[in-house]
C-alpha positions in Angstrom: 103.4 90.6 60.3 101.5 91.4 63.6 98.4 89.7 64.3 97.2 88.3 67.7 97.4 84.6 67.9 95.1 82.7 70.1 95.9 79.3 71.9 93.4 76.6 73.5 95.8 74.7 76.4 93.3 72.3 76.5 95.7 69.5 75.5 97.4 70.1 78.7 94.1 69.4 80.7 93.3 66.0 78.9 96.6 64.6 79.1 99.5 64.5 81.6 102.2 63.8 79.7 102.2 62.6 75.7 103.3 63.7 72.5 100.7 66.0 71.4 101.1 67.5 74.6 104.8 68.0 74.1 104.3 69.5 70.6 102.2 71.8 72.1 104.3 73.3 74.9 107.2 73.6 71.9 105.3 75.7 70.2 104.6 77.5 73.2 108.4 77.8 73.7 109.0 79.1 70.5 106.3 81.5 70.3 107.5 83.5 73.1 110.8 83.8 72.2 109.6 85.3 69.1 107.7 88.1 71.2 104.4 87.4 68.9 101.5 88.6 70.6 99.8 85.6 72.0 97.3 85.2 74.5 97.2 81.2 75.8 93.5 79.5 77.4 93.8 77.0 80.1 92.8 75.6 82.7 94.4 74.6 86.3 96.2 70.9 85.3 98.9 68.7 86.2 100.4 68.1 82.9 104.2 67.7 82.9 105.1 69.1 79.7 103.8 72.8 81.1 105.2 72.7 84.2 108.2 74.0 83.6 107.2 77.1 81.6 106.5 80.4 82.6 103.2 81.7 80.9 100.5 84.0 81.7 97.3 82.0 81.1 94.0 83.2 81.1 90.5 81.0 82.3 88.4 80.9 79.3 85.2 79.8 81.9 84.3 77.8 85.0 83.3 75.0 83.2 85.4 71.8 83.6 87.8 71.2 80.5 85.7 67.4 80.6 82.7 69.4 79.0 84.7 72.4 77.4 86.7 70.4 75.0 83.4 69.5 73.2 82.6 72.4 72.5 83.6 75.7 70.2 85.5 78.0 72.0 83.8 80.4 73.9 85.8 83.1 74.3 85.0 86.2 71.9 88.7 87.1 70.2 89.5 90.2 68.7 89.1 90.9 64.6 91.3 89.1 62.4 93.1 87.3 65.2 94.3 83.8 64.7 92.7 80.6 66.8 94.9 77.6 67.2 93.3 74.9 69.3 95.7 72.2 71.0 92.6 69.5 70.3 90.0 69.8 67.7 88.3 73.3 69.0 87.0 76.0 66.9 86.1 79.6 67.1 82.9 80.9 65.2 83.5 84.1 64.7 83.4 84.8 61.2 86.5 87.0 61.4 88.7 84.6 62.6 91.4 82.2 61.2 90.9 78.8 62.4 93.9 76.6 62.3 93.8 72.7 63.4 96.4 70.4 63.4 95.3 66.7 62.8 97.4 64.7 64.9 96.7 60.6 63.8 93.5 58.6 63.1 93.6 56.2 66.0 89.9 57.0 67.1 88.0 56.3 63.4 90.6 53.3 63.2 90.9 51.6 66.6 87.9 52.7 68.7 84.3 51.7 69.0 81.0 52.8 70.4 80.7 56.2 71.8 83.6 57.3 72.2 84.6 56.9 68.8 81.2 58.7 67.6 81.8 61.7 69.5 85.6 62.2 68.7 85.0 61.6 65.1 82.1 64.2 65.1 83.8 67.0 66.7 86.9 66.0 64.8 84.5 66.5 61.4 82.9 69.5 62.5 86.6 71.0 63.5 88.3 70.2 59.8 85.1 71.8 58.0 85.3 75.0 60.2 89.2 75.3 59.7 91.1 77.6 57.5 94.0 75.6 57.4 94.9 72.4 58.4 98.5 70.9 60.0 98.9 67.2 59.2 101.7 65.8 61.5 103.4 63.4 58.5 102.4 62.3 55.0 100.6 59.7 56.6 98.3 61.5 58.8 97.5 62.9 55.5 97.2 60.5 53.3 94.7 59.4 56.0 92.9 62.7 56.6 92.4 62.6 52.4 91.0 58.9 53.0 88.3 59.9 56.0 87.6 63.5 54.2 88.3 63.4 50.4 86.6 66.9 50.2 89.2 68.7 51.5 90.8 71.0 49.9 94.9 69.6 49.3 95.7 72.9 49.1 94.5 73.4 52.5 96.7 71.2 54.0 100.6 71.1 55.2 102.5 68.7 56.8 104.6 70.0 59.3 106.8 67.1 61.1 107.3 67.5 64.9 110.6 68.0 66.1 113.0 66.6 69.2 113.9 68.9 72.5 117.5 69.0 73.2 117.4 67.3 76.2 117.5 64.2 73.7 121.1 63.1 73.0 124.5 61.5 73.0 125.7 60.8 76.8 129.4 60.5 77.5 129.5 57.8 80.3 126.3 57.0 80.1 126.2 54.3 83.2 126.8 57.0 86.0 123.5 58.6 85.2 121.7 55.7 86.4 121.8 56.6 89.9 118.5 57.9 92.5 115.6 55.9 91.0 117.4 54.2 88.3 119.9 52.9 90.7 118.0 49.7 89.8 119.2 49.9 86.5 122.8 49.5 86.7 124.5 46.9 85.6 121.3 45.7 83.9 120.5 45.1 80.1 117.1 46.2 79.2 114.7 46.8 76.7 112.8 50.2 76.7 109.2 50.7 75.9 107.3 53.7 76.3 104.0 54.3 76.1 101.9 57.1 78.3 98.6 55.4 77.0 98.9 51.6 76.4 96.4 51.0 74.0 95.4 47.8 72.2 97.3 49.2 68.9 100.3 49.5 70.6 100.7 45.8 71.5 102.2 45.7 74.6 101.5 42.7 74.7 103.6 41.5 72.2 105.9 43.4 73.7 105.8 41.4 76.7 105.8 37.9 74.7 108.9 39.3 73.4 110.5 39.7 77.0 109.1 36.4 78.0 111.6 35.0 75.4 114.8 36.9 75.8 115.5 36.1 79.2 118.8 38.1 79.3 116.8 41.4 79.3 115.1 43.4 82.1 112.0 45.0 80.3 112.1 49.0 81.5 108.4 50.6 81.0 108.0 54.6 80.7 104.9 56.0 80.8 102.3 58.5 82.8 100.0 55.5 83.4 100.4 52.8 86.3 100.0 48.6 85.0 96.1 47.6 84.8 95.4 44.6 86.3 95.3 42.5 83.1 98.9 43.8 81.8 100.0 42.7 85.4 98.7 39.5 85.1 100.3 39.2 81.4 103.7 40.3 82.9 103.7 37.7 85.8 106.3 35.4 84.6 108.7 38.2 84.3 107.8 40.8 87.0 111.3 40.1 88.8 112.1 41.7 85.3 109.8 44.4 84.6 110.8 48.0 86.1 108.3 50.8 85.8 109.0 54.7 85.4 106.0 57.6 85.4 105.8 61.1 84.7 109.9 61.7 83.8 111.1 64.6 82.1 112.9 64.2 78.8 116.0 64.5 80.5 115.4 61.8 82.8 114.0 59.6 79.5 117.3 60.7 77.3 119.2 58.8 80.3 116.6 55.4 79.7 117.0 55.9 76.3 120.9 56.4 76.4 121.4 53.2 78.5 118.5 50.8 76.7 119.7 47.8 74.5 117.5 48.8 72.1 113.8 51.2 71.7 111.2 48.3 71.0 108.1 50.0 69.7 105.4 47.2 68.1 102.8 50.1 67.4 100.3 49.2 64.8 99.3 52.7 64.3 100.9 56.4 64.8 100.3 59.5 63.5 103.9 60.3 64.0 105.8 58.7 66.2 107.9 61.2 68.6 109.4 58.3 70.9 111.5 57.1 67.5 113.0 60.4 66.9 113.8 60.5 70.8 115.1 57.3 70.8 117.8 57.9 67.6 118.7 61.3 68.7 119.9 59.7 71.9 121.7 56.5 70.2 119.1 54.2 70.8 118.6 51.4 68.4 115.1 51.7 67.5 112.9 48.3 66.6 109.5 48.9 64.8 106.5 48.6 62.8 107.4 48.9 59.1 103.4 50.6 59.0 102.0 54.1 59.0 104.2 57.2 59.4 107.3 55.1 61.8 109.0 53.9 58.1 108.7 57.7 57.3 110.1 58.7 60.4 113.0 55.7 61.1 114.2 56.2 57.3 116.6 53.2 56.7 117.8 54.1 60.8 115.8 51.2 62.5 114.7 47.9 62.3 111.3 47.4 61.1 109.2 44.4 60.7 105.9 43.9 58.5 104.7 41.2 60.5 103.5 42.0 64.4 104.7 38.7 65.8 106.3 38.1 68.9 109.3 36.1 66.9 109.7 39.3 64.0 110.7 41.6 66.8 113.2 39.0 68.4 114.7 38.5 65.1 115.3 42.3 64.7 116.8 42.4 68.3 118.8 39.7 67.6 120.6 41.3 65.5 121.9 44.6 67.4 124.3 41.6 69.3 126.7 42.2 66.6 128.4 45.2 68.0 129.9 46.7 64.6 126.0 46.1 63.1 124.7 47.8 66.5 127.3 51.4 65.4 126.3 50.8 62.1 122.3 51.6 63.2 122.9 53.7 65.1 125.0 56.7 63.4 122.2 56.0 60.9 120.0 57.4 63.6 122.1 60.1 64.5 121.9 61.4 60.9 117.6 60.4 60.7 117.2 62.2 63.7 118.8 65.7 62.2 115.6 66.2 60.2 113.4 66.7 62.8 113.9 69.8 65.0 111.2 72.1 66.9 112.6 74.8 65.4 111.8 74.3 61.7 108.4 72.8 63.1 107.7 76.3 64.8 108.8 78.4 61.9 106.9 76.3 59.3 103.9 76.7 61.3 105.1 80.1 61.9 105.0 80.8 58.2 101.8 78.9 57.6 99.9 81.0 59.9 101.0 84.2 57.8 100.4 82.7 54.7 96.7 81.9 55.6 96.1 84.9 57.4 97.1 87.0 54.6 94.6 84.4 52.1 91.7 85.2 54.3 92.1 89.0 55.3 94.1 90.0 51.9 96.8 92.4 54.2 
């Protein structure tokens, strides 16, 4: 089935590097190696997930992306063409297929004031005006039926993100830590990444938790530099604390390949990408037993139902037993297998067709 599909990049202007962002430049991939015809919206940007693709992109106006991605886009698109915005956009043309993907709930759960009012509205006003509706795990679902019980189920797929190749197994592992993670060698450390480090992600529990296992360096990957207050937390141990922005996910697959362990204390995710990462690179993962990260670790990491600095230092404890350690982490090796970017792209692939054909009867 030909039909022109139409992409907002606007993802790509709001964010320089994340994991809706990386989602979005996989389906990118996919969709031109299937040839479809596809025209992509963006704007000039610096995100690191685009920059190594080759696209033709087209300005859809002058205004800046701060004040476009409020509103519908504005753009008119040919009859019966598809619309799939990379961030709560819509098209309102009545001829048009409106695809969203709902990506977590961290605004209506975690955010105040403003900020929340205005996400959550255009969020709102985005799910009404939608065809079809891409949940990113039965979580993100079950939530989207909690914040929006009028929605139609049948509207509604999940579609689980997948893991780039760059993410795997490396045989002698230690001579990839050379340029700028020369530092590294020789060093045992603990990996956390996080591009935005929000209050839900609990950093700084994360911290506590390197404040009490003094064997470990504590290795921090992410597209935003320490505030002053998560310096000031990290004082104690900043002989310990090494900081890496804006890598590739070949440079991340060698952090991951050399870390103790993946310690991820998130109270919240919609998905959880940097688990997936972390197994399919043989990375013992510790976690939050909460959300969609028990639906995405499977029985392949450690999770804890309490977020306390002492329940994540148990669960760390425990990769010191080396046959335990394997154990976890072939686990991982066989969790990880379920998510791939190419059954991601071809169920969303599928879903397209299947809603375009409910809408335009062809």
């Amino acid at each position: 089935m030909k039909f022109l599909i139409v992409y907002d990049n606007i993802i790509f202007s709001l964010q320089k590097i994340g994991g809706i962002s990386i989602y979005w430049a996989e389906l990118i991939k996919k969709l031109q190696l299937k040839k479809s015809k596809i025209v992509f919206y963006q704007s000039k940007n610096e995100n690191i997930a685009i920059s190594e693709l080759d696209i033709e992109t087209t300005l859809e106006s002058k205004l800046s992306f701060k004040i476009l991605r409020y509103l519908p886009f504005l753009k008119k698109i040919p009859s019966k063409s598809l619309f799939h915005s990379s961030y709560y956009r819509v098209s309102l043309q009545k001829d048009i297929v409106n695809i969203t993907t709902v990506y977590d709930f961290t605004y209506e759960y975690f955010r105040k004031g403003l900020a929340k009012y205005v996400h959550v509205k255009q969020k709102a006003f985005a799910i009404k005006k939608s065809d079809a509706i891409i949940c990113m795990s039965e979580n993100t679902k079950k939530d989207l039926m909690k914040f929006y019980p009028q929605i139609q189920k049948s509207k509604i797929k999940v579609i689980y993100n997948g893991v780039g190749c760059e993410f795997k197994k490396l045989q002698n592992k230690e001579e990839y830590l050379n340029a700028e993670f020369e530092i590294l060698k020789d060093k045992n450390y603990i990996l956390y990444i996080g591009d935005r480090r929000s209050s839900y992600k609990n950093f700084n529990i994360a911290v506590e938790v390197l404040k009490e296992l003094k064997e470990y360096s504590f290795v921090v990957a992410g597209a935003q530099k320490f505030n002053k207050q998560e310096n000031e937390i990290m004082e104690s141990i900043k002989e310990r604390v090494h900081y890496f922005d804006k890598i590739d996910a070949k440079k991340l697959n060698i952090l991951y390949n050399n870390a103790f362990c993946l310690l991820y204390p998130s109270s919240y995710e919609g998905f959880g990408i940097p688990v997936v990462e972390a197994m399919k690179s043989g990375c013992p993962v510790v976690g939050t037993n909460i959300s969609s990260i028990p639906e995405v670790a499977g029985n392949s990491g450690l999770l804890v139902d309490d977020i306390k600095t002492e329940s994540f230092i148990k669960e760390i404890e425990k990769l010191k037993n080396s046959t335990f350690r394997d154990e976890l982490i072939s686990k991982g090796f066989k969790q990880a297998e379920k998510f791939n970017w190419d059954n991601c792209f071809s169920q969303t692939y599928e879903f397209y067709e299947e809603i375009w054909r409910k809408k335009f009867g062809e």
